[in-house]
Biopython code that builds the backbone (N, CA, C, O; Angstrom):
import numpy as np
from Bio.PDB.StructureBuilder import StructureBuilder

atoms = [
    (1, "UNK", "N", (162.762, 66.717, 33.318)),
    (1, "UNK", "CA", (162.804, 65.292, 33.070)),
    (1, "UNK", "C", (161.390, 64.742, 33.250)),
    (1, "UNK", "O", (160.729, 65.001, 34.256)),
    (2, "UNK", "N", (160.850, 63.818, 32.043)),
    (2, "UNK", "CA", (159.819, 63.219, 32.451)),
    (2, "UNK", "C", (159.550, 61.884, 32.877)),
    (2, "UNK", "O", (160.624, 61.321, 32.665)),
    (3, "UNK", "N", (158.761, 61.034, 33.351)),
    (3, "UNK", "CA", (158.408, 59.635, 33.657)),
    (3, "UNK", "C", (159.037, 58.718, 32.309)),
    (3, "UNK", "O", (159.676, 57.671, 32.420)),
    (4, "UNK", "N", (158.727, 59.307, 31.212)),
    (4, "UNK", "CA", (159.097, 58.659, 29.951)),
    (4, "UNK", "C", (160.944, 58.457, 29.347)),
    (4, "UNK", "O", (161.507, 57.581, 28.690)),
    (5, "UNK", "N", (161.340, 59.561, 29.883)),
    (5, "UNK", "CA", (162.735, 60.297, 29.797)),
    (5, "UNK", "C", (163.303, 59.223, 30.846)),
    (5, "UNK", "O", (164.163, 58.474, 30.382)),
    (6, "UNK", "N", (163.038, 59.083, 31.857)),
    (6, "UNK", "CA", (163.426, 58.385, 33.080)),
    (6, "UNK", "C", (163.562, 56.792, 32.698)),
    (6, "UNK", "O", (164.489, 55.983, 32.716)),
    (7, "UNK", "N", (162.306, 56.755, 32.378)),
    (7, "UNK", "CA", (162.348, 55.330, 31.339)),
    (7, "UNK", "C", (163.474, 54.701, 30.693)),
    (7, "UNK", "O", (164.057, 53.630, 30.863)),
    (8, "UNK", "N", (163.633, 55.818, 29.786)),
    (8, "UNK", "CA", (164.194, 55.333, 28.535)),
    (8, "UNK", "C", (166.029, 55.180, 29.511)),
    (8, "UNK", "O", (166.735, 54.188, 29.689)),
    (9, "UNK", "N", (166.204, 56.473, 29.880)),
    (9, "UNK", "CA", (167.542, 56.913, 30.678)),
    (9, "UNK", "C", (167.925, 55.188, 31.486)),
    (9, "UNK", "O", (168.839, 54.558, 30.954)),
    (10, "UNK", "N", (167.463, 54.767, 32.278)),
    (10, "UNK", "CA", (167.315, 53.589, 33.189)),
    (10, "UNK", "C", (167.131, 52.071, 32.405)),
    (10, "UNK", "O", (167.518, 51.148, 33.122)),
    (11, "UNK", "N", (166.826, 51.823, 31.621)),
    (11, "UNK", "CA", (166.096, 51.086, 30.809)),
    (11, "UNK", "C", (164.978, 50.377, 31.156)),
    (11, "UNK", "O", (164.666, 49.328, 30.592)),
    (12, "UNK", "N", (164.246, 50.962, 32.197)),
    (12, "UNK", "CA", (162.853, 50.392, 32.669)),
    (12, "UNK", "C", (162.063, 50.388, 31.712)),
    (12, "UNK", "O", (162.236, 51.383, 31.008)),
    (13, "UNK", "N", (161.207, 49.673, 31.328)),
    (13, "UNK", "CA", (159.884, 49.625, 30.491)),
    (13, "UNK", "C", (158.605, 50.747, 31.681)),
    (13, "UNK", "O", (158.158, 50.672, 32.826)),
    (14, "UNK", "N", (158.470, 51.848, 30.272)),
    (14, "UNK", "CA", (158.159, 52.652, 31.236)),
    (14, "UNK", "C", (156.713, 51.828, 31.618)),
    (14, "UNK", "O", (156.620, 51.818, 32.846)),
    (15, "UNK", "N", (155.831, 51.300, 31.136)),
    (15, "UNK", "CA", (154.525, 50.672, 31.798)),
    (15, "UNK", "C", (154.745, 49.577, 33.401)),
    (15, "UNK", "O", (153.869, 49.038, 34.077)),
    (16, "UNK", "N", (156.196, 49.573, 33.573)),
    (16, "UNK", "CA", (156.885, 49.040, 34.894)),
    (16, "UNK", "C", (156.850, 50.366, 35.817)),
    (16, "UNK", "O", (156.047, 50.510, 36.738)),
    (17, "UNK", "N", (158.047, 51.528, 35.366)),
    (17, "UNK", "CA", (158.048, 52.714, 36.153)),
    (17, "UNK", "C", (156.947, 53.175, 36.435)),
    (17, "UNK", "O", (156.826, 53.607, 37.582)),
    (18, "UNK", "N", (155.506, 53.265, 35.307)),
    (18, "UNK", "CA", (154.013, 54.031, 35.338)),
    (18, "UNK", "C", (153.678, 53.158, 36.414)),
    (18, "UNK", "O", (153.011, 53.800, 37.226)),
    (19, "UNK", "N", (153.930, 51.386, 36.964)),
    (19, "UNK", "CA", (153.176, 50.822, 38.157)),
    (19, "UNK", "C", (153.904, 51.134, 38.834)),
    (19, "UNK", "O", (153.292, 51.113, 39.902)),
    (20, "UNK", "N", (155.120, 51.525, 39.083)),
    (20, "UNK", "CA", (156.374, 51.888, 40.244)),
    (20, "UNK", "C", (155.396, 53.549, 40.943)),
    (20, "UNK", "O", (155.012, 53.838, 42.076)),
    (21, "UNK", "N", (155.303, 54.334, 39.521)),
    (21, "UNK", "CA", (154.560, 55.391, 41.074)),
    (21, "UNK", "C", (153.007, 55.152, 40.706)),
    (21, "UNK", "O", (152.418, 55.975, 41.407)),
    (22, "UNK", "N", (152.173, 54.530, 40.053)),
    (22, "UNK", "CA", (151.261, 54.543, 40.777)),
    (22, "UNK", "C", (150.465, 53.862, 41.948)),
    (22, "UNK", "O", (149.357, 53.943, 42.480)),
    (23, "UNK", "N", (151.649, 53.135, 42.063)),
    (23, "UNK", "CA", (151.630, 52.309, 43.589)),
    (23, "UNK", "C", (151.821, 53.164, 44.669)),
    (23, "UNK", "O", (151.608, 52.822, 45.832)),
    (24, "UNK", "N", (152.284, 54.458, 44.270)),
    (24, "UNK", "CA", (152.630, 54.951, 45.293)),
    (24, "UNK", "C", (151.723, 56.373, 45.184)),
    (24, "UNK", "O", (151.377, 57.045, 46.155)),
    (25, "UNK", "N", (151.406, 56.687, 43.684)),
    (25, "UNK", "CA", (149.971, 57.714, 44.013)),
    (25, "UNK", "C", (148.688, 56.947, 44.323)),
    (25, "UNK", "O", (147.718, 57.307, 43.657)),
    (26, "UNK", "N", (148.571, 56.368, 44.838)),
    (26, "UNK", "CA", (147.148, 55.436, 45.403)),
    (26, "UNK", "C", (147.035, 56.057, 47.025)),
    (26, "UNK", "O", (145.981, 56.287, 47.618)),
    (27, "UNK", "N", (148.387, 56.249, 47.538)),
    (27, "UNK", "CA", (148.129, 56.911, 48.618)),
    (27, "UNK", "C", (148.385, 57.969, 48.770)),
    (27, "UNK", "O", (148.835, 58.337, 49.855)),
    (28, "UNK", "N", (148.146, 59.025, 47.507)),
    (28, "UNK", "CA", (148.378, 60.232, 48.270)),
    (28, "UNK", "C", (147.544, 61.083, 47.206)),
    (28, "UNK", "O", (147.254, 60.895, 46.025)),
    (29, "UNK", "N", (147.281, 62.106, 48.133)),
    (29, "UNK", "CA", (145.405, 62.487, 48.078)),
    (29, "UNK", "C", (145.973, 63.916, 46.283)),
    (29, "UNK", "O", (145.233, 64.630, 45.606)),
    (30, "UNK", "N", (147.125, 63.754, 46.226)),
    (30, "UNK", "CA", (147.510, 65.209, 45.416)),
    (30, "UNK", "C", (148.685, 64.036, 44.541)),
    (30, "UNK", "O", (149.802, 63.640, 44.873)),
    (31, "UNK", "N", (147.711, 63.700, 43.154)),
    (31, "UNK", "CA", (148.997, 62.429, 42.410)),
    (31, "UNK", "C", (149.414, 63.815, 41.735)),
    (31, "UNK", "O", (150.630, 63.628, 41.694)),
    (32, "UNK", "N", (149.275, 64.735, 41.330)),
    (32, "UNK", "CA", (150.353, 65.260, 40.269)),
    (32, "UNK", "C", (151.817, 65.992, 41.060)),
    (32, "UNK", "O", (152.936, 66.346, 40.688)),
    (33, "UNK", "N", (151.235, 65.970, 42.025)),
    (33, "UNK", "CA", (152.440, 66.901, 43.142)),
    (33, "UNK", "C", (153.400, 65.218, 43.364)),
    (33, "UNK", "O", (154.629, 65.197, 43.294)),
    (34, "UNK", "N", (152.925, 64.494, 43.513)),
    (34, "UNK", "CA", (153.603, 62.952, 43.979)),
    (34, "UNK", "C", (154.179, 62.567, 42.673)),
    (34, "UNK", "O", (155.340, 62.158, 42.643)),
    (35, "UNK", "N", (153.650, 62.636, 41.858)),
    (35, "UNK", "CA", (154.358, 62.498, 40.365)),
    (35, "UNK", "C", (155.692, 63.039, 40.449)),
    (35, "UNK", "O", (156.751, 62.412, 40.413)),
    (36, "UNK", "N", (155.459, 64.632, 40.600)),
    (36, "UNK", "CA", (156.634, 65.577, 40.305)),
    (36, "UNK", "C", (157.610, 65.309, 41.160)),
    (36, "UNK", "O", (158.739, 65.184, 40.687)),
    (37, "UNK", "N", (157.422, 65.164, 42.552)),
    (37, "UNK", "CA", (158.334, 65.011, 43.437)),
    (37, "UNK", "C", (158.779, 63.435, 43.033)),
    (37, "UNK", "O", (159.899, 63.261, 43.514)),
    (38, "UNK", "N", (158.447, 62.552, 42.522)),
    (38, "UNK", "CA", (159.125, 61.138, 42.510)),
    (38, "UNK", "C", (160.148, 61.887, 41.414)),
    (38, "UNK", "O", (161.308, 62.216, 41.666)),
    (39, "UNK", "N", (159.379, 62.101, 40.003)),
    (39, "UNK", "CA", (160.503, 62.814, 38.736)),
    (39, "UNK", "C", (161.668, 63.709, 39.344)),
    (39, "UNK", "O", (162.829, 63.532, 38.977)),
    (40, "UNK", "N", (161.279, 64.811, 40.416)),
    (40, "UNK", "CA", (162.663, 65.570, 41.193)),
    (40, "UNK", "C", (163.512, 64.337, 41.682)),
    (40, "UNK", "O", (164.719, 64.346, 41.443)),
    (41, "UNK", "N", (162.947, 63.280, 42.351)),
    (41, "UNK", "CA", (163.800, 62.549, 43.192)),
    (41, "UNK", "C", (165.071, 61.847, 42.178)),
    (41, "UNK", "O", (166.261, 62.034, 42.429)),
    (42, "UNK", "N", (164.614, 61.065, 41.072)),
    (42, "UNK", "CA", (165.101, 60.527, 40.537)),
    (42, "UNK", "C", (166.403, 61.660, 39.221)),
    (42, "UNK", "O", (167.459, 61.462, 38.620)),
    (43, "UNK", "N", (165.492, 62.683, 39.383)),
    (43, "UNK", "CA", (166.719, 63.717, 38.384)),
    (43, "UNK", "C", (167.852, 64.496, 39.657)),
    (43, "UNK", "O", (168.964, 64.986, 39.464)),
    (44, "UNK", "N", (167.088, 64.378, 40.927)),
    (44, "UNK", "CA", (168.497, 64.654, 41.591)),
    (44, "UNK", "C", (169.188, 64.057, 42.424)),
    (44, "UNK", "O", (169.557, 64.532, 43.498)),
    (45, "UNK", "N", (169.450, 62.850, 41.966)),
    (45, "UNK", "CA", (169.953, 61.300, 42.353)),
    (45, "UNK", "C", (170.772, 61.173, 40.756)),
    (45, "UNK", "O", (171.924, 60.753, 40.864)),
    (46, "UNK", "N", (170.374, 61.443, 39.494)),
    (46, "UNK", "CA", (171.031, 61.067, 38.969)),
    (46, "UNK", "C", (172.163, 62.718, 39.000)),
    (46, "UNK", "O", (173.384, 62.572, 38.938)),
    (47, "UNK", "N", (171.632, 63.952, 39.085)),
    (47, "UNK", "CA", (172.211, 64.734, 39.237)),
    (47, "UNK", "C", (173.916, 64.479, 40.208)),
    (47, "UNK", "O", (175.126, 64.434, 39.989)),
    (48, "UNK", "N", (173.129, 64.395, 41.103)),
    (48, "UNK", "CA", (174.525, 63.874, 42.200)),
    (48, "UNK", "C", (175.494, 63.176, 42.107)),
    (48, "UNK", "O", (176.632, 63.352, 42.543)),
    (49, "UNK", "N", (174.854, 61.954, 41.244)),
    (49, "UNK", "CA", (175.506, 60.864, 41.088)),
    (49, "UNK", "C", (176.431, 61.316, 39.942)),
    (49, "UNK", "O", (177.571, 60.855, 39.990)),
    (50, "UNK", "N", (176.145, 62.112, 38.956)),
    (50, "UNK", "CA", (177.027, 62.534, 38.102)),
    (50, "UNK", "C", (178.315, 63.252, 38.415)),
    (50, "UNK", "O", (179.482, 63.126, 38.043)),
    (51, "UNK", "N", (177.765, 63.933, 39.115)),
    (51, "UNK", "CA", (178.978, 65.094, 40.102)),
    (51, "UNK", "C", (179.927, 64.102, 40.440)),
    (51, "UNK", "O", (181.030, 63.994, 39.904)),
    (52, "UNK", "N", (179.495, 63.405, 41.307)),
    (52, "UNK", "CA", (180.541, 62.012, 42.023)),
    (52, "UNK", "C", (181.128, 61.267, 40.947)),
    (52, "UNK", "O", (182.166, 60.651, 41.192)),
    (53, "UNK", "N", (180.716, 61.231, 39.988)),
    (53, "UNK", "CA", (181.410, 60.021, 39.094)),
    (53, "UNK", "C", (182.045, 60.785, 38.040)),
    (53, "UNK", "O", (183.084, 60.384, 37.516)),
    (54, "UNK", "N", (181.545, 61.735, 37.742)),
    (54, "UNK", "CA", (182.059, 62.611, 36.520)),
    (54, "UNK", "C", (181.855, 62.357, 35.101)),
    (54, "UNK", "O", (182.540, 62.740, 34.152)),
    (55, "UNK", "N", (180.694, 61.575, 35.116)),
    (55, "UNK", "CA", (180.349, 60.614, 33.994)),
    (55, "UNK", "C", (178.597, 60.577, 34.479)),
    (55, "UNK", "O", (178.138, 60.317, 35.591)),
    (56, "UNK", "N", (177.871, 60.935, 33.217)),
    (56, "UNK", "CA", (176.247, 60.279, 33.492)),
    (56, "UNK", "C", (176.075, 58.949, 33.128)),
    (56, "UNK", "O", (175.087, 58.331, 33.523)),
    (57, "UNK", "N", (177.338, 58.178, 32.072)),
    (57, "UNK", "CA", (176.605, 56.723, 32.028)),
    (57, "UNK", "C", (176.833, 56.279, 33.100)),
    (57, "UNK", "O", (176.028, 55.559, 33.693)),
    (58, "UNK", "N", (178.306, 56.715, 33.702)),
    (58, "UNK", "CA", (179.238, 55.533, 35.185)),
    (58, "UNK", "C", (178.487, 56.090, 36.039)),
    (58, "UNK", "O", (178.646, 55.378, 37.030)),
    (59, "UNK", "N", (177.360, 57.357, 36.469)),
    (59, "UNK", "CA", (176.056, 57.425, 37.614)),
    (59, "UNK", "C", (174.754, 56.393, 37.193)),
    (59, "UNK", "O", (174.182, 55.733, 38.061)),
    (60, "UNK", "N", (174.391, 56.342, 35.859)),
    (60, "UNK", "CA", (173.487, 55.729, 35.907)),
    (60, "UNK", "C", (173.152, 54.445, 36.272)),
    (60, "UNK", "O", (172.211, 53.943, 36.886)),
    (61, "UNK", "N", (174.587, 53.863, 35.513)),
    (61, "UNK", "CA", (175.604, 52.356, 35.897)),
    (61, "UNK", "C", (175.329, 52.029, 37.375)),
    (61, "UNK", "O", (174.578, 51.078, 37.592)),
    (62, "UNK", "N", (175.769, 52.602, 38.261)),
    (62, "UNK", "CA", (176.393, 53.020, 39.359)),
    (62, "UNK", "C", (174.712, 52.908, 39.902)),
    (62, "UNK", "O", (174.486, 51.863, 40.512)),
    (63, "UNK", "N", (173.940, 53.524, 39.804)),
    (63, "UNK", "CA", (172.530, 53.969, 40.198)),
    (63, "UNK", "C", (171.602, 52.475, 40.001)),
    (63, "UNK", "O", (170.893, 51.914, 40.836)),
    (64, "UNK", "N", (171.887, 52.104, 38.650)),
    (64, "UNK", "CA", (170.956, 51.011, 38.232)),
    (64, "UNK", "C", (171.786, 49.377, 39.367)),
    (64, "UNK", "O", (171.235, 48.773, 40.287)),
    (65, "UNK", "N", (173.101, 49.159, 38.816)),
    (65, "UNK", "CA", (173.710, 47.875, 39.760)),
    (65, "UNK", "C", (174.397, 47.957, 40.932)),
    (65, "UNK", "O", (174.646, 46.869, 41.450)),
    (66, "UNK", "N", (174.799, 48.993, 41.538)),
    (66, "UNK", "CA", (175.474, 49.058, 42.740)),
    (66, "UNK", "C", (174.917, 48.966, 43.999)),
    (66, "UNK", "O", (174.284, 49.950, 44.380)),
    (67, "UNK", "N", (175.042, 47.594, 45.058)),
    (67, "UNK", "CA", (174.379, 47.618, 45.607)),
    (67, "UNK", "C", (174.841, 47.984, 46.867)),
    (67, "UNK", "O", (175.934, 47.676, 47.343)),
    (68, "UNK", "N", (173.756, 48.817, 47.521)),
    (68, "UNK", "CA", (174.213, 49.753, 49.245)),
    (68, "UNK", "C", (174.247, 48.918, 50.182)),
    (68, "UNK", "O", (173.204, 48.265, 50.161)),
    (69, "UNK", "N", (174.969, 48.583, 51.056)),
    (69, "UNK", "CA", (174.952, 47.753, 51.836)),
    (69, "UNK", "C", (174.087, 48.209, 52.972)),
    (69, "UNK", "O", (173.366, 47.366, 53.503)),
    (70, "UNK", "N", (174.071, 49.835, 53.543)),
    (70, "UNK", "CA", (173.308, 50.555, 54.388)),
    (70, "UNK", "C", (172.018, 50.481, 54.047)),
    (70, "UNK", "O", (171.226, 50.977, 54.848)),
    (71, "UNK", "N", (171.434, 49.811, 52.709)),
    (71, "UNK", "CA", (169.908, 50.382, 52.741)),
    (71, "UNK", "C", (169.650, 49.052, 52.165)),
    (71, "UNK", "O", (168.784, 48.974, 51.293)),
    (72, "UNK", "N", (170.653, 47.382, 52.750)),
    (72, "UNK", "CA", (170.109, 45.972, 52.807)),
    (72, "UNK", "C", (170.547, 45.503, 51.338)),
    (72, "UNK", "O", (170.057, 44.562, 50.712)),
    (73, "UNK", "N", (171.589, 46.371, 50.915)),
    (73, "UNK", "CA", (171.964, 45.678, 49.066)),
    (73, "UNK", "C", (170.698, 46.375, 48.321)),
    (73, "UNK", "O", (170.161, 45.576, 47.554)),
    (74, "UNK", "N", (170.067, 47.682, 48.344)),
    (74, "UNK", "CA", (169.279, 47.472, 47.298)),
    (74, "UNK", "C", (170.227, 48.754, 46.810)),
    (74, "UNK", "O", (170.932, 49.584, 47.384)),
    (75, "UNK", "N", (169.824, 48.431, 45.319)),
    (75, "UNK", "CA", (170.082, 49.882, 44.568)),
    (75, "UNK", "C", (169.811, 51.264, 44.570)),
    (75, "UNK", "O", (168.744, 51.555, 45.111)),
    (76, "UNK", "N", (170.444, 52.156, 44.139)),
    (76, "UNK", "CA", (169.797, 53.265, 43.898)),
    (76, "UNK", "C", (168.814, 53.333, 43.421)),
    (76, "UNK", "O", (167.896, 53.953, 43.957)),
    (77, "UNK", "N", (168.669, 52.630, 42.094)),
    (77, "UNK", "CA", (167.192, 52.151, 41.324)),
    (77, "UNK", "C", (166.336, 52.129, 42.239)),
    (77, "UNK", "O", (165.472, 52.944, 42.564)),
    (78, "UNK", "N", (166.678, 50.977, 42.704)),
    (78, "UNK", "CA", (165.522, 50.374, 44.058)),
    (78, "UNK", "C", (165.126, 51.284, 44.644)),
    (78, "UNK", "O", (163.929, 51.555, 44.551)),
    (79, "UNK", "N", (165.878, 51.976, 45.351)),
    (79, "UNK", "CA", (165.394, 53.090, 46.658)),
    (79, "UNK", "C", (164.534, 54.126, 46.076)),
    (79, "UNK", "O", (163.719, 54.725, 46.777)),
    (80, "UNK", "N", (164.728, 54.442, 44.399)),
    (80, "UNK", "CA", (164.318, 55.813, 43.748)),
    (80, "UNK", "C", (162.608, 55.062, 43.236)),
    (80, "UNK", "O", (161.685, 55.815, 42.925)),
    (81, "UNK", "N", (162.469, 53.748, 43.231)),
    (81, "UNK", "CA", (161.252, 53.173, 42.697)),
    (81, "UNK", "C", (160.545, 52.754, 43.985)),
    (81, "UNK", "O", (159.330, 52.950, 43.995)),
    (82, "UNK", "N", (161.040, 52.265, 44.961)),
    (82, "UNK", "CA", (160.443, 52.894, 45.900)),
    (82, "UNK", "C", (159.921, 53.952, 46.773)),
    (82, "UNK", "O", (159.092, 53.889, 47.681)),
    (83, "UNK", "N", (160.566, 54.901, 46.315)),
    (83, "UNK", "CA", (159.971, 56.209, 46.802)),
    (83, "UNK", "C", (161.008, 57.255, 47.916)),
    (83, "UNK", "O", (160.857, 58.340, 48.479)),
    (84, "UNK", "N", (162.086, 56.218, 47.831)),
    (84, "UNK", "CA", (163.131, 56.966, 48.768)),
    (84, "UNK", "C", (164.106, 57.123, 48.649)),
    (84, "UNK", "O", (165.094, 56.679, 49.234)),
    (85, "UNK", "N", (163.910, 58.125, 47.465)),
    (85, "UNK", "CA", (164.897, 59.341, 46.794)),
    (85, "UNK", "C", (165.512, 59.999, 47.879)),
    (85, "UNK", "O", (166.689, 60.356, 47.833)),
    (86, "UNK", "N", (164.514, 60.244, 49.208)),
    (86, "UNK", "CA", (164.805, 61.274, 49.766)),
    (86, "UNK", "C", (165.787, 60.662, 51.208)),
    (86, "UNK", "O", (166.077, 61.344, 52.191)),
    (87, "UNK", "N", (166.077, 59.546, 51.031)),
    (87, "UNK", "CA", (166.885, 58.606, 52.046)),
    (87, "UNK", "C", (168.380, 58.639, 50.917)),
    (87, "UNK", "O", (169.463, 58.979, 51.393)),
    (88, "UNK", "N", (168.257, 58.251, 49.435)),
    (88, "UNK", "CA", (169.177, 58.203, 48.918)),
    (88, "UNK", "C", (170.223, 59.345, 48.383)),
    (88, "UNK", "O", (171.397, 59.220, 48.033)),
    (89, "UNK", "N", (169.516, 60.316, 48.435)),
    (89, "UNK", "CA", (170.715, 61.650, 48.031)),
    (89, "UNK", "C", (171.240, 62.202, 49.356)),
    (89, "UNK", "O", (172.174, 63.000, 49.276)),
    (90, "UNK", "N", (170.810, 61.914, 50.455)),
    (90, "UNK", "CA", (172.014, 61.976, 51.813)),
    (90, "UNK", "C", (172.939, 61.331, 50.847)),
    (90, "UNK", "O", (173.466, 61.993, 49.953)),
    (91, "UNK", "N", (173.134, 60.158, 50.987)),
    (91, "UNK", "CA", (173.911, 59.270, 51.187)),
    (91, "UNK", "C", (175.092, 59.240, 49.757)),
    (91, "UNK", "O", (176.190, 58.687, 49.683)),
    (92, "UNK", "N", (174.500, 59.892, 48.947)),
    (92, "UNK", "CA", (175.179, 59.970, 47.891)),
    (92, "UNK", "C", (176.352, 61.638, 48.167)),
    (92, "UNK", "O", (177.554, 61.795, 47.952)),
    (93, "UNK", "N", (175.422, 62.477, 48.641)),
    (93, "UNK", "CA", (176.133, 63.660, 49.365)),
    (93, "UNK", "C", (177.447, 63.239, 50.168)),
    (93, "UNK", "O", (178.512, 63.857, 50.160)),
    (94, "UNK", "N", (177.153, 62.038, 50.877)),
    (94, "UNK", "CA", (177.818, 61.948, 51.892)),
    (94, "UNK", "C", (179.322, 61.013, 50.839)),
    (94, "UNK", "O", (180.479, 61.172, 51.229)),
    (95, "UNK", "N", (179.092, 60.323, 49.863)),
    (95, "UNK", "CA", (180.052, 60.002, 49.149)),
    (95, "UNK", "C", (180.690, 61.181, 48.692)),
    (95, "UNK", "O", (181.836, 61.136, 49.138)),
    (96, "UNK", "N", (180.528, 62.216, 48.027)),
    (96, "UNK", "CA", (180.773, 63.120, 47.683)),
    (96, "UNK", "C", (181.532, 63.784, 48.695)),
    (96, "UNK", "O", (182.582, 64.309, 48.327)),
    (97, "UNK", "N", (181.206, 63.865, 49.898)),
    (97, "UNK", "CA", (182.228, 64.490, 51.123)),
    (97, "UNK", "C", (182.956, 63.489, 51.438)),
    (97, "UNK", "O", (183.568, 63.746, 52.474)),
    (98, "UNK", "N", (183.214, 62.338, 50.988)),
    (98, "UNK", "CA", (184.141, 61.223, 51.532)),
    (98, "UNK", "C", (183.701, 60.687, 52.944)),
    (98, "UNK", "O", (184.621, 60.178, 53.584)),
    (99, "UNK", "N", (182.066, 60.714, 53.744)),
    (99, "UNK", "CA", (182.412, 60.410, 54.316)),
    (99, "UNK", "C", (181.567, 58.705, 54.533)),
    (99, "UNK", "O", (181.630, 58.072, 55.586)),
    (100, "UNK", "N", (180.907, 58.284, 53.421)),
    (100, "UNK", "CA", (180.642, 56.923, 53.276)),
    (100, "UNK", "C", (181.530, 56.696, 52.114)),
    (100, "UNK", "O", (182.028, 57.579, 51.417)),
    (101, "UNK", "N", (181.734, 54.892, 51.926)),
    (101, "UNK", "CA", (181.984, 54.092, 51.194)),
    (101, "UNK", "C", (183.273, 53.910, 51.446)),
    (101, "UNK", "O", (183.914, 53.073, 50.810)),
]
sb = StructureBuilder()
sb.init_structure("model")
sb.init_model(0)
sb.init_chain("A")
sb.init_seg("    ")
for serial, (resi, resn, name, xyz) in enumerate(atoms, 1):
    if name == "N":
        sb.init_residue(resn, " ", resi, " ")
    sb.init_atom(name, np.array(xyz, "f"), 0.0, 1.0, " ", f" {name:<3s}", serial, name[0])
structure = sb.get_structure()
């Protein structure tokens, strides 16, 4: 999956997503490794989310407007454009075992 793919998938304007991580490669000394790992975050968030829903539009749906009450109402979106993919696929795991929501 690429930055562009992600784009289109989400309906972000990717020149929004391109300032989403390079806000966040500004601080870190290795951007193509920070690149890749944001692109993993977001393909295995939607990965998961598919499993759980059984559907990639009702994960993406689900990903783009559903808001978490544990992480203050923001979205999956939100958490994955901020950079914390890696806070959000617990939590999606943990739907998957029944033991949030």
């Amino acid at each position: 999956m690429t930055l562009e793919q992600i784009a289109e998938l989400f309906g972000i304007p990717p020149d929004s997503l391109a300032r989403s991580v390079n806000a966040h490669i500004s601080v870190s000394p290795d951007a193509s490794a920070f690149e890749k790992d944001f692109v993993d975050q977001f393909a295995a968030a939607l990965e998961q989310a598919t499993v759980l829903f059984e559907d990639r539009s009702v994960a993406i749906r689900w990903l783009r407007e559903e808001r978490i009450e544990c992480f203050g109402g923001r979205t999956g979106l939100d958490l994955l454009l901020a950079g914390r993919g890696k806070n959000l696929t617990p939590y999606i795991e943990s739907l998957q075992a029944g033991y949030v929501g």
